[in-house]
N, CA and C atoms as a LAMMPS dump frame, in Angstrom:
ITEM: TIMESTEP
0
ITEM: NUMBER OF ATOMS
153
ITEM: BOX BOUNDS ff ff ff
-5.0000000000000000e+02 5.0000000000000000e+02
-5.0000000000000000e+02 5.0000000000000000e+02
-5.0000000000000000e+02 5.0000000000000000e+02
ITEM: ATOMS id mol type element x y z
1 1 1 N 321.956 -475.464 3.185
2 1 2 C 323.181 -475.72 3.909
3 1 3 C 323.562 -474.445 4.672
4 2 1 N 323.777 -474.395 6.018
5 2 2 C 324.339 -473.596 6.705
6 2 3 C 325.725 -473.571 6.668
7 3 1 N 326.251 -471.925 6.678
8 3 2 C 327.466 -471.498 6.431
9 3 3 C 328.5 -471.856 6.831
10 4 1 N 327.352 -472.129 8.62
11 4 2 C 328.818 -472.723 9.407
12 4 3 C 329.474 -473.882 9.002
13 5 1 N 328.428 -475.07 8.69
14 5 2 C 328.974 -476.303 8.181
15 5 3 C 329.952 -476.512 6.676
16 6 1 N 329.607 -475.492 6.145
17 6 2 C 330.32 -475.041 4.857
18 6 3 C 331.895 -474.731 5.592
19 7 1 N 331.818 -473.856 6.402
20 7 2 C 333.396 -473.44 7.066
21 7 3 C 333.868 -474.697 7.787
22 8 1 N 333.317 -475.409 8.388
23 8 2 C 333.646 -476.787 8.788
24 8 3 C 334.04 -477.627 7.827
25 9 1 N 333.284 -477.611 6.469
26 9 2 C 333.878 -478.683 5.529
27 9 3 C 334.964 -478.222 5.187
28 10 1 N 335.239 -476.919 4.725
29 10 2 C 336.398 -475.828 4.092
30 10 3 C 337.793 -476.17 5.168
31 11 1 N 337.397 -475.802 6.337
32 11 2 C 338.478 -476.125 7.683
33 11 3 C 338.774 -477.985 7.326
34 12 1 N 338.305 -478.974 7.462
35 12 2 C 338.382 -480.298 7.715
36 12 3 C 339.268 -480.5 6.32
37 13 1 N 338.981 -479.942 5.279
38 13 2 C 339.446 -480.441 4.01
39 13 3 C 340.74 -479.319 3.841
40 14 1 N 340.949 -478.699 4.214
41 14 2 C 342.047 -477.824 3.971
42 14 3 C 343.235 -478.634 5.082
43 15 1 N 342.96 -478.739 6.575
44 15 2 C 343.546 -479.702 7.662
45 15 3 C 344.055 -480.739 6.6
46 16 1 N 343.36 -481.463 5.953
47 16 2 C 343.777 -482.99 5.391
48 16 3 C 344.64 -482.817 4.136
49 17 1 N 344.563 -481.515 3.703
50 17 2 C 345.468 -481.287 2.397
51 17 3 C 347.102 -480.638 2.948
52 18 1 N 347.061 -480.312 4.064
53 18 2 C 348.167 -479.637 4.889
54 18 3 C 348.972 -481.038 5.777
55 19 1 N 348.038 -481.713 6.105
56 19 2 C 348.503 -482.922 6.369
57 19 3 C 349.406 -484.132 5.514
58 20 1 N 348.858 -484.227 4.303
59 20 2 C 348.784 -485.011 3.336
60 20 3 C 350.442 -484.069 2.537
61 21 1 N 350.157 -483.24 2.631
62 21 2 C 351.771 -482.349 2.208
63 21 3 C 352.792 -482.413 3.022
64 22 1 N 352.478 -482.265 4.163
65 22 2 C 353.903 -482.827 5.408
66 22 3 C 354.067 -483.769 5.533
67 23 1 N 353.278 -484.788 5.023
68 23 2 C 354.003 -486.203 4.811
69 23 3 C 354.678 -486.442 3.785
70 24 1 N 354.066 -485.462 2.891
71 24 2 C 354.737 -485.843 1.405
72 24 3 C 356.213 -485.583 1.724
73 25 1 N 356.395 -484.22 2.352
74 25 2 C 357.668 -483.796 2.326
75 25 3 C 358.505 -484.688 3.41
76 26 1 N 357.548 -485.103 4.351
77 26 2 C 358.924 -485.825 5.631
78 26 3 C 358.922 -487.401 5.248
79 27 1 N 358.639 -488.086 3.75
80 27 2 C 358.422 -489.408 3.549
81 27 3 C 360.41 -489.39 2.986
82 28 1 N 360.33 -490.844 3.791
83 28 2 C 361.663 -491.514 3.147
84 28 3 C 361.56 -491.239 2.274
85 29 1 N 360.925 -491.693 0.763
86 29 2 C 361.148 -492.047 0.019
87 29 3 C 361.525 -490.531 -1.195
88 30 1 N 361.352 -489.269 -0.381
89 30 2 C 361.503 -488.391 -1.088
90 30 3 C 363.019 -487.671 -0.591
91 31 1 N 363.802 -488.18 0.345
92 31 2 C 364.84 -488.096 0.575
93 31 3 C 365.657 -487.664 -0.226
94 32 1 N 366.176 -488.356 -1.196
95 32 2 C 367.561 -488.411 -1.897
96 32 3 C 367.631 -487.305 -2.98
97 33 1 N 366.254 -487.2 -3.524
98 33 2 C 365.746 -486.286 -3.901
99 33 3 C 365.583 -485.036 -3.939
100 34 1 N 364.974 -484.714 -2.476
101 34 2 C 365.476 -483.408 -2.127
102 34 3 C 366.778 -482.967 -1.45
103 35 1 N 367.292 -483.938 -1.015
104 35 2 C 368.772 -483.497 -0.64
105 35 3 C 369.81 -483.293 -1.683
106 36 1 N 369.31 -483.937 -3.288
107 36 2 C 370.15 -483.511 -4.606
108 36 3 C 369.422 -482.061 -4.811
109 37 1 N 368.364 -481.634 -4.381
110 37 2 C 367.948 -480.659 -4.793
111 37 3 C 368.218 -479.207 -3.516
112 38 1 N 368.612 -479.401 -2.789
113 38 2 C 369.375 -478.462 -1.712
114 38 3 C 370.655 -478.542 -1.981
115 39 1 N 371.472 -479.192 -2.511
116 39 2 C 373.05 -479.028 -2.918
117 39 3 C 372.753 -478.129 -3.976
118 40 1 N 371.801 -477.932 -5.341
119 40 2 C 372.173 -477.295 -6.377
120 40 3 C 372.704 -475.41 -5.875
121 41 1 N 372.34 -475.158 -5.019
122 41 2 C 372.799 -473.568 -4.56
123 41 3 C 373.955 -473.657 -4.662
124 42 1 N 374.752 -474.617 -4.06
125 42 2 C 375.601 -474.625 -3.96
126 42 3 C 377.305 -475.009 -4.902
127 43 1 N 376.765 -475.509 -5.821
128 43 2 C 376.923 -476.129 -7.005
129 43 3 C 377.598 -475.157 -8.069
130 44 1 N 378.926 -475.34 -8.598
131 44 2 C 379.45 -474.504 -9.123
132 44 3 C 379.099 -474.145 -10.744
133 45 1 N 378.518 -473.13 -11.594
134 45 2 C 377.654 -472.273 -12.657
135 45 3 C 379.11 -473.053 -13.695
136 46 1 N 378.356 -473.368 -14.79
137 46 2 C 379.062 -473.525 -15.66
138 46 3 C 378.934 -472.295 -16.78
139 47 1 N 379.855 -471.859 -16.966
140 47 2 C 379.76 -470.172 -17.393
141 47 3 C 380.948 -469.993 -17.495
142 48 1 N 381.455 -469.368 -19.196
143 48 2 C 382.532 -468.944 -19.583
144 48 3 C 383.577 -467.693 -18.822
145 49 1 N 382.237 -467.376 -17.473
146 49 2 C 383.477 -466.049 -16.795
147 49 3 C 384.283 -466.82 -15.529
148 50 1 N 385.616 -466.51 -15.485
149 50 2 C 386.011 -466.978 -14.004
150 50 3 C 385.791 -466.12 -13.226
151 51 1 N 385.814 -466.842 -12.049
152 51 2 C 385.358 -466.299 -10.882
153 51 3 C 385.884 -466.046 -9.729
C-alpha cells in the first residue's frame, strides 16, 4: 500500500467523522438539550455563602 493512499483514506475518514459531528450538534433533536445545558453558567450556586 502506498502512503499516499493511506493519507487519502486518513483525510476521507477523518472528513466523514467531522461531518457526522456537525450534524450531531446542528440536529433538532439535540436542541432542548443543549440549550438546558448553556443556561447552567448562568444558574444561581446553591451554597451556604450569600452573595
Amino acid at each position: 500500500m502506498d502512503i499516499n493512499i493511506l493519507r487519502s483514506v486518513v483525510t476521507l475518514v477523518s472528513m466523514l467523522v467531522f461531518l457526522l459531528i456537525v450534524g450531531w450538534a446542528y440536529s433538532s433533536r439535540n436542541k432542548a438539550s443543549f440549550d438546558e445545558q448553556a443556561q447552567l453558567p448562568l444558574e444561581d450556586e446553591v451554597s451556604g455563602r450569600p452573595q
